[in-house]
VMD Tcl script that builds the backbone (N, CA, C; Angstrom):
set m [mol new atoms 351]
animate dup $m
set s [atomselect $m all]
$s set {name element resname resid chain x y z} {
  {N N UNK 1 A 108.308 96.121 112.237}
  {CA C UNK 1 A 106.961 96.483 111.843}
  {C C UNK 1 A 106.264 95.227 111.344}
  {N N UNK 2 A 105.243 94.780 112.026}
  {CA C UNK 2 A 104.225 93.471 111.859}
  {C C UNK 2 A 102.957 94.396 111.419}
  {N N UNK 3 A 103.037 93.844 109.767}
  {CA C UNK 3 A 101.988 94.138 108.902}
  {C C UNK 3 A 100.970 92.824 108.729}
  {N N UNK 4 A 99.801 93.524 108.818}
  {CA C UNK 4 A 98.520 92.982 108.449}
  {C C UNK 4 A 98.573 93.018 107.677}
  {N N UNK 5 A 97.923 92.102 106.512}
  {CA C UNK 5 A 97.588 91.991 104.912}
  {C C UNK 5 A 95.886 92.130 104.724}
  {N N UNK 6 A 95.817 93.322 103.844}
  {CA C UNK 6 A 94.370 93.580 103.470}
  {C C UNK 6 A 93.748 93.162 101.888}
  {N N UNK 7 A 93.518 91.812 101.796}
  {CA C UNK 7 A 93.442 91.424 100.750}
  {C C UNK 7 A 91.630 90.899 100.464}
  {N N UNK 8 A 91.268 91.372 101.657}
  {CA C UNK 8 A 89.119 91.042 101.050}
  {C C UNK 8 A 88.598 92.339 101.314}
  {N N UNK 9 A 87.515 92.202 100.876}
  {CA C UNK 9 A 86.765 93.430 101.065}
  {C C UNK 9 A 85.878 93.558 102.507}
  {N N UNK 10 A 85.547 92.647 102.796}
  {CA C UNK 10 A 85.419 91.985 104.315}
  {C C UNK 10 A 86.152 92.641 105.215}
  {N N UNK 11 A 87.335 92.519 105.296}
  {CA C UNK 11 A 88.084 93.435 106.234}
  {C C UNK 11 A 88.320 94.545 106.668}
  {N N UNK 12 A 87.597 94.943 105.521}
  {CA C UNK 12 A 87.272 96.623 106.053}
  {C C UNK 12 A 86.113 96.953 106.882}
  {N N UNK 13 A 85.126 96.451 107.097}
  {CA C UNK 13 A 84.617 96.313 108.156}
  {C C UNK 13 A 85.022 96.143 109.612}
  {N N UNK 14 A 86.201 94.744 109.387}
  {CA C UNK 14 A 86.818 94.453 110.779}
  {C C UNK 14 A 87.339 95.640 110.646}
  {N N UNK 15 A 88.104 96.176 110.108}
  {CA C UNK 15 A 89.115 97.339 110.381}
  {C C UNK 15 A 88.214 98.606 110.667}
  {N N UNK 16 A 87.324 99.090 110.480}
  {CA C UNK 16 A 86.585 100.253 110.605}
  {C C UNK 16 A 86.236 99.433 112.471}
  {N N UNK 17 A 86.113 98.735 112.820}
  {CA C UNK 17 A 85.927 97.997 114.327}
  {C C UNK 17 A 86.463 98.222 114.899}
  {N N UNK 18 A 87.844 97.856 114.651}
  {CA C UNK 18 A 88.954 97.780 115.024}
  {C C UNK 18 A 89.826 98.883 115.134}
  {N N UNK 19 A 89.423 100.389 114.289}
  {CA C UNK 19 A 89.840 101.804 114.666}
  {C C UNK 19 A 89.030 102.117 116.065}
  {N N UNK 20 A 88.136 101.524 116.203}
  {CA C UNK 20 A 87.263 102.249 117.591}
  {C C UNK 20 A 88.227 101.868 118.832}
  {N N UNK 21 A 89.259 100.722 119.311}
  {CA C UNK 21 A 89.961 100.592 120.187}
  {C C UNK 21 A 91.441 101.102 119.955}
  {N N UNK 22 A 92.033 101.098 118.623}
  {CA C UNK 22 A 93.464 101.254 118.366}
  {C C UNK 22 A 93.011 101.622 116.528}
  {N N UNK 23 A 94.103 103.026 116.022}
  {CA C UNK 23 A 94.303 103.646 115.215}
  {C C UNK 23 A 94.711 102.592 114.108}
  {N N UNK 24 A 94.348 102.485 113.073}
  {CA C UNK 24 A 94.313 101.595 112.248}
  {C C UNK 24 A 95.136 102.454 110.487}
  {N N UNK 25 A 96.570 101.748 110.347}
  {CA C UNK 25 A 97.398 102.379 109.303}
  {C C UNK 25 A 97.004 101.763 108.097}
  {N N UNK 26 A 96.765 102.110 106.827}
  {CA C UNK 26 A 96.619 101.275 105.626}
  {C C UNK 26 A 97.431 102.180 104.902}
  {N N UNK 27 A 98.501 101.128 104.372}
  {CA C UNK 27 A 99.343 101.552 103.290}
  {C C UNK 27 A 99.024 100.796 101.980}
  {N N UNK 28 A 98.470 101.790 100.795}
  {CA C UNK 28 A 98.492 101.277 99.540}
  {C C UNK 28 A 99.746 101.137 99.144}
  {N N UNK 29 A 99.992 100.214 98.346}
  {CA C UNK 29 A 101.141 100.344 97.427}
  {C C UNK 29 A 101.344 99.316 96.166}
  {N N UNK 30 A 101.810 99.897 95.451}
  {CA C UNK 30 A 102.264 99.656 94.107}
  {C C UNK 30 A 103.327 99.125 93.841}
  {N N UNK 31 A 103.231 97.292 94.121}
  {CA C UNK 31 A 104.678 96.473 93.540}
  {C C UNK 31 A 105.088 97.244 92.530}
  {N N UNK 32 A 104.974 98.078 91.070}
  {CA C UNK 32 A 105.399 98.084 90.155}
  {C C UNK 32 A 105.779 99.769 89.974}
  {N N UNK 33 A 105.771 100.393 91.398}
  {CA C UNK 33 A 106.114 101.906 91.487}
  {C C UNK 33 A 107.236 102.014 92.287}
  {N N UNK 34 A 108.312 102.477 92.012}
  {CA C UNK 34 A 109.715 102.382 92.330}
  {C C UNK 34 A 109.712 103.795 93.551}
  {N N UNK 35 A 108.399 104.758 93.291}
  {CA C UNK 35 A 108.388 106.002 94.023}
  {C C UNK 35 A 107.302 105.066 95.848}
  {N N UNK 36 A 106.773 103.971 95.705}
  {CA C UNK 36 A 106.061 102.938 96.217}
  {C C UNK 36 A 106.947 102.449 97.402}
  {N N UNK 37 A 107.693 101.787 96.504}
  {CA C UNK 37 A 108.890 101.119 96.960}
  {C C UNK 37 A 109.948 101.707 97.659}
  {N N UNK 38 A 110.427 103.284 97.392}
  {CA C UNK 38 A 110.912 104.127 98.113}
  {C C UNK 38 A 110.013 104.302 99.519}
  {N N UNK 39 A 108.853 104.501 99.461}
  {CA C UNK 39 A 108.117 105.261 100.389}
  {C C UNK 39 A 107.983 104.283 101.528}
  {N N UNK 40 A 108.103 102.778 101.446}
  {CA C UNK 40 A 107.314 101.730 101.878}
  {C C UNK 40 A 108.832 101.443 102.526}
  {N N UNK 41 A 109.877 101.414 101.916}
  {CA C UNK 41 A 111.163 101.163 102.854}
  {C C UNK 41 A 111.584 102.296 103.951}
  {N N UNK 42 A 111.546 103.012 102.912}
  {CA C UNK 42 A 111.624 104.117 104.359}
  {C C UNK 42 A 110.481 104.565 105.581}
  {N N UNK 43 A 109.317 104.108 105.380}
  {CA C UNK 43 A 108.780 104.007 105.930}
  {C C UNK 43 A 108.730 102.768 107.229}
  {N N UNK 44 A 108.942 101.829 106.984}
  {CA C UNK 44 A 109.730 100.331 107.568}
  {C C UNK 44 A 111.201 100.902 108.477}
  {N N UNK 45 A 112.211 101.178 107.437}
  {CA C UNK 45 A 113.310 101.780 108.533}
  {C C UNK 45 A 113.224 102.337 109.681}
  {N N UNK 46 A 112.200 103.761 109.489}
  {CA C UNK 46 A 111.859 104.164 110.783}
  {C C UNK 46 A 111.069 104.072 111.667}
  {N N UNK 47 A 110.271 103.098 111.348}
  {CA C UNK 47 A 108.914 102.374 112.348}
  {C C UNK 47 A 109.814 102.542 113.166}
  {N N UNK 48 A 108.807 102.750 114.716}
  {CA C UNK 48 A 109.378 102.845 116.191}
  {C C UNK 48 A 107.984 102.169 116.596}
  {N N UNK 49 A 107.989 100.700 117.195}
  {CA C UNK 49 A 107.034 100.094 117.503}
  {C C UNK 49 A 106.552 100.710 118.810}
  {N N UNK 50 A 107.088 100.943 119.975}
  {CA C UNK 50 A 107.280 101.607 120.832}
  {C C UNK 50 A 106.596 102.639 120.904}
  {N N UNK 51 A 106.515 103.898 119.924}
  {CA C UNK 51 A 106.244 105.291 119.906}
  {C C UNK 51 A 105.241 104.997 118.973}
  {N N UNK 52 A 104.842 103.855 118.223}
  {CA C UNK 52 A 103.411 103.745 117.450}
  {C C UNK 52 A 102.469 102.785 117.988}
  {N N UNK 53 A 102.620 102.354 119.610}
  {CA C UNK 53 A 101.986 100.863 120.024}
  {C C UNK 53 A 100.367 101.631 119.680}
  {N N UNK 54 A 99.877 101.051 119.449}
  {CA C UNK 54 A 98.172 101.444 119.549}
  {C C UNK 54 A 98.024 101.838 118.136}
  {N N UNK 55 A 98.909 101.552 117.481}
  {CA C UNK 55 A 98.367 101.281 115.798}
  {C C UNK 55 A 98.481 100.363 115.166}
  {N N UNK 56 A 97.718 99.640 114.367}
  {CA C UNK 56 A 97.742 98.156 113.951}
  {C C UNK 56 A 98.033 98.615 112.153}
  {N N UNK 57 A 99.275 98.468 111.952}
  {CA C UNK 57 A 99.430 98.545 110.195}
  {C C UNK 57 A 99.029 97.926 109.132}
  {N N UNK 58 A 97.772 97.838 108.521}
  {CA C UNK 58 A 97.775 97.237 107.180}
  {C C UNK 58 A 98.192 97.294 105.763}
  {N N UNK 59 A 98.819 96.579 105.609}
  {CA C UNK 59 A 99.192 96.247 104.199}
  {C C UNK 59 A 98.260 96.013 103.028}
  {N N UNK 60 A 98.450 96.887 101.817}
  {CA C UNK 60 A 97.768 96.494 100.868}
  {C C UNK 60 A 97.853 96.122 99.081}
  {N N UNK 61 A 98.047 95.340 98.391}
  {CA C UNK 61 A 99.003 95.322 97.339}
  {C C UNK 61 A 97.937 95.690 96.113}
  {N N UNK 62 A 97.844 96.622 95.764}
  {CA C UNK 62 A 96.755 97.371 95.174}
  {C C UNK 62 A 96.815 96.781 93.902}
  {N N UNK 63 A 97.995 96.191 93.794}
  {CA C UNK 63 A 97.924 95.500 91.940}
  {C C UNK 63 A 96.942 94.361 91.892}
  {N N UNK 64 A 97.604 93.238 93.305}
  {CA C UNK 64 A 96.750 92.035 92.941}
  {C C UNK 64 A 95.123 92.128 93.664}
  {N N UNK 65 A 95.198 93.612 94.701}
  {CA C UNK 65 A 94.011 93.595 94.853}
  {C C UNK 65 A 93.232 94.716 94.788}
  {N N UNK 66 A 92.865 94.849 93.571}
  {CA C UNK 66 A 92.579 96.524 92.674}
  {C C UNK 66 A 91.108 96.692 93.846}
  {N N UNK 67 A 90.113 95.617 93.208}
  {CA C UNK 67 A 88.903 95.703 94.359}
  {C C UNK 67 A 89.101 96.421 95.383}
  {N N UNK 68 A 89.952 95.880 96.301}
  {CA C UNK 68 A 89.854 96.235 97.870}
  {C C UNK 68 A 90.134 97.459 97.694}
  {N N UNK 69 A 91.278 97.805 96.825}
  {CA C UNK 69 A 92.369 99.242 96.870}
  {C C UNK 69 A 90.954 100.345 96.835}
  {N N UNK 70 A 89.683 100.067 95.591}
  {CA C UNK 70 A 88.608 100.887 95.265}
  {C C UNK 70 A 87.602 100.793 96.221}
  {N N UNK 71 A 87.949 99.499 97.036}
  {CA C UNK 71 A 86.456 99.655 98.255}
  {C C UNK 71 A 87.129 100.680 99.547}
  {N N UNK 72 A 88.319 100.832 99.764}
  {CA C UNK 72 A 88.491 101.090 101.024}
  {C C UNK 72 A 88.626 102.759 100.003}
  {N N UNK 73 A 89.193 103.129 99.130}
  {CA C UNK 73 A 88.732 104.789 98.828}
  {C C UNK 73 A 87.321 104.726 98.708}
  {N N UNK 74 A 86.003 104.372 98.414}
  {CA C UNK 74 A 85.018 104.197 98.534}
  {C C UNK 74 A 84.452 104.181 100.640}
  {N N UNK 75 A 85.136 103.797 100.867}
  {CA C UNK 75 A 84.204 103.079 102.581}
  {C C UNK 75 A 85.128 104.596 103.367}
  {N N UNK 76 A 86.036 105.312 102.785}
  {CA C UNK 76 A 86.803 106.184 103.705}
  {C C UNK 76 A 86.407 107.344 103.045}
  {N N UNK 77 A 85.665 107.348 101.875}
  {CA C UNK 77 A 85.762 108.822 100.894}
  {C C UNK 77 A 86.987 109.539 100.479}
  {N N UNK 78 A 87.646 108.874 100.477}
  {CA C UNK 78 A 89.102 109.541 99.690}
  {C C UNK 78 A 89.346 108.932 98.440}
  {N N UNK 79 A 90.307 109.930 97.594}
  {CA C UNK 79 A 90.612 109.605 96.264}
  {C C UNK 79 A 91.217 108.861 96.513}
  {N N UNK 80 A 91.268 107.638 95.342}
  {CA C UNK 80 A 92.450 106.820 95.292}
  {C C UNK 80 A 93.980 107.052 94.679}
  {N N UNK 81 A 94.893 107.283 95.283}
  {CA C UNK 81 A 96.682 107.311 95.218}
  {C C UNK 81 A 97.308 106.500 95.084}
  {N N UNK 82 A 98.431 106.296 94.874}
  {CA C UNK 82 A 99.676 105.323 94.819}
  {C C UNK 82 A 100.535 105.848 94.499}
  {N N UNK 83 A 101.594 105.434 95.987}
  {CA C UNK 83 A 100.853 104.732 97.238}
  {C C UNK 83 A 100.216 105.804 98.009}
  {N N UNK 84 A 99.836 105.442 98.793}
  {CA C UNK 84 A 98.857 105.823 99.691}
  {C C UNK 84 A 98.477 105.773 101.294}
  {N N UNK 85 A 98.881 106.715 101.781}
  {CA C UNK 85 A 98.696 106.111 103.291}
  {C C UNK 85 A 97.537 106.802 104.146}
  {N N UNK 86 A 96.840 105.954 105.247}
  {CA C UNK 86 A 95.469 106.155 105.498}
  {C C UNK 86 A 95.707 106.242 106.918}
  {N N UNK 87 A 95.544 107.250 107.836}
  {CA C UNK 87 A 94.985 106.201 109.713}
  {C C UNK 87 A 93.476 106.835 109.518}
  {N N UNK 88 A 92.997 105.394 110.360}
  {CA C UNK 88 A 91.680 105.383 110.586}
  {C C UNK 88 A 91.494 105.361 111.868}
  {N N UNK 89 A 90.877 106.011 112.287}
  {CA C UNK 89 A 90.119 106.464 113.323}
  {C C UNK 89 A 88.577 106.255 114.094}
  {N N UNK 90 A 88.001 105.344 115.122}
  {CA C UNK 90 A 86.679 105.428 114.795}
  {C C UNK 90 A 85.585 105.315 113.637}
  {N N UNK 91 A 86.648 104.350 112.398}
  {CA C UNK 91 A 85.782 103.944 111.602}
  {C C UNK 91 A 85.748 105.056 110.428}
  {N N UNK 92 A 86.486 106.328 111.067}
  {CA C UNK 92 A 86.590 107.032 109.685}
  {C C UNK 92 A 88.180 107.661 109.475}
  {N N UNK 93 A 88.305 107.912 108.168}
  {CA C UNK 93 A 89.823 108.110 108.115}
  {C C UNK 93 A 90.180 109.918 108.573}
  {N N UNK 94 A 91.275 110.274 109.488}
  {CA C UNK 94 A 91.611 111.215 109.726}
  {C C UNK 94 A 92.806 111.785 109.851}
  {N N UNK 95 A 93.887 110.995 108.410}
  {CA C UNK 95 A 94.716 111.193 108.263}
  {C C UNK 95 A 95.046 110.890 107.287}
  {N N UNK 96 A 95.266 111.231 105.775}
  {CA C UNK 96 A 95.891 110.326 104.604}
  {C C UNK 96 A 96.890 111.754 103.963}
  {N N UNK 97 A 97.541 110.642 103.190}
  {CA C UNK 97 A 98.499 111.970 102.191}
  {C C UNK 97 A 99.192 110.132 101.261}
  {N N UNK 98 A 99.569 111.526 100.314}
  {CA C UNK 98 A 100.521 110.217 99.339}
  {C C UNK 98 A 101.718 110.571 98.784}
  {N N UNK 99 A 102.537 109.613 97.833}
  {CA C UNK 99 A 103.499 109.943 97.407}
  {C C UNK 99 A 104.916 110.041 98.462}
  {N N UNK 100 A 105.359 111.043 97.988}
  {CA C UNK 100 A 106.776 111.331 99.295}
  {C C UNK 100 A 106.397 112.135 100.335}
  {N N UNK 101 A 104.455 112.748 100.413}
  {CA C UNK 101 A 104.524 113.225 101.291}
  {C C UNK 101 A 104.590 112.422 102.831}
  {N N UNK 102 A 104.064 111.079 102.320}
  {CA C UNK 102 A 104.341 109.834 103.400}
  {C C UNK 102 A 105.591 109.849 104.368}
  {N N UNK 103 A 105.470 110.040 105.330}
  {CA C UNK 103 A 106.924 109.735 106.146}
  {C C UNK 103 A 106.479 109.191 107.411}
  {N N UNK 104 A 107.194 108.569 107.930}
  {CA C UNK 104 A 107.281 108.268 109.382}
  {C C UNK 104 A 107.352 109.242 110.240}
  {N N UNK 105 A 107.829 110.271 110.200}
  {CA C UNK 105 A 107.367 111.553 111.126}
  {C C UNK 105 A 106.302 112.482 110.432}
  {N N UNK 106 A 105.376 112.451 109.391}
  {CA C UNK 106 A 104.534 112.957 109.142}
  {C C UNK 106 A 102.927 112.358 109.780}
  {N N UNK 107 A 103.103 110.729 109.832}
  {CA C UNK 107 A 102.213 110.027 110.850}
  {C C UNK 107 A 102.537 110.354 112.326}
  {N N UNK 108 A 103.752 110.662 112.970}
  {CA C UNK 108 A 103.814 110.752 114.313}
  {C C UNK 108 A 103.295 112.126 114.505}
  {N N UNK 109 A 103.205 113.177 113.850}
  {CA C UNK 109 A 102.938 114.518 113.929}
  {C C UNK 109 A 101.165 114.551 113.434}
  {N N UNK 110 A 100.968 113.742 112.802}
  {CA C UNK 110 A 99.146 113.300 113.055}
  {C C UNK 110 A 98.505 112.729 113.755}
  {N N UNK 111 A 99.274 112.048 114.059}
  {CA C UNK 111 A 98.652 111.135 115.742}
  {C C UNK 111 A 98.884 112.276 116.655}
  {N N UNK 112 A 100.024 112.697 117.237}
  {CA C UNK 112 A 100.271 114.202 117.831}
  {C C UNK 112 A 98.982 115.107 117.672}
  {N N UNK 113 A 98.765 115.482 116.479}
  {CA C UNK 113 A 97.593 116.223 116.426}
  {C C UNK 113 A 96.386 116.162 116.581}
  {N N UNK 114 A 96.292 114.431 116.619}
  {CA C UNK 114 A 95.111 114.334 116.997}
  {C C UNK 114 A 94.582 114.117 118.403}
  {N N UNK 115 A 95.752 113.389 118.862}
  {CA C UNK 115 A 95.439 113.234 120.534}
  {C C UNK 115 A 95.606 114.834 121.148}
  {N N UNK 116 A 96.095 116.236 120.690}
  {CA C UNK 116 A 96.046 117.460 121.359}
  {C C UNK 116 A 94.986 118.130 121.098}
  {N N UNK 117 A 94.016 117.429 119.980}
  {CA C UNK 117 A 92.661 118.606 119.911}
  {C C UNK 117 A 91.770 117.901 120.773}
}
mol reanalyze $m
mol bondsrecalc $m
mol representation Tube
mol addrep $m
């Protein structure tokens, strides 16, 4: 899994762009949350690059970059979590959940759902 780092506020723009050709992942997370750190490894273990090509993953370290963490719940309209996971879609988000509800087959079963409606 080749993570993007989302560390300006700038980039959310590119990234709202950049959902219009390929599904765009943003994972918040919390160096200093051990429930973070669970979610973010296991999440990594089961990446299947293969069965996720056409999603570009961003990374986001919400401690050192509180800003961004509040612009992108601001630019998507969602509450802010930690951690937190987002796909964006066409510039708007149409998939988030947090905590342990995060899994690697809870994103494959939203992409699923979204390419069948």
């Amino acid at each position: 899994m080749e993570w993007q780092k989302l560390e300006s506020v700038d980039q959310i723009e590119k990234i709202k762009d950049e959902s219009k050709t390929n599904q765009v992942l943003i994972f918040k997370h919390s160096t200093s949350c051990s429930i973070s750190r669970a979610v973010l490894d296991r999440l990594e273990r089961n990446w299947n690059t293969d069965q996720m090509s056409g999603v570009v993953p961003y990374y986001l370290d919400l401690l050192k970059f509180r800003e961004v963490s509040n612009q992108v719940a601001k630019a998507f309209s969602i509450e802010h979590e930690s951690p937190q996971v987002m796909l964006i879609e066409m510039g708007r988000d149409v998939y988030h959940t947090s905590h342990f509800d995060i899994s690697y087959q809870n994103l494959v079963a939203a992409r699923k759902e979204k390419t069948d409606s």
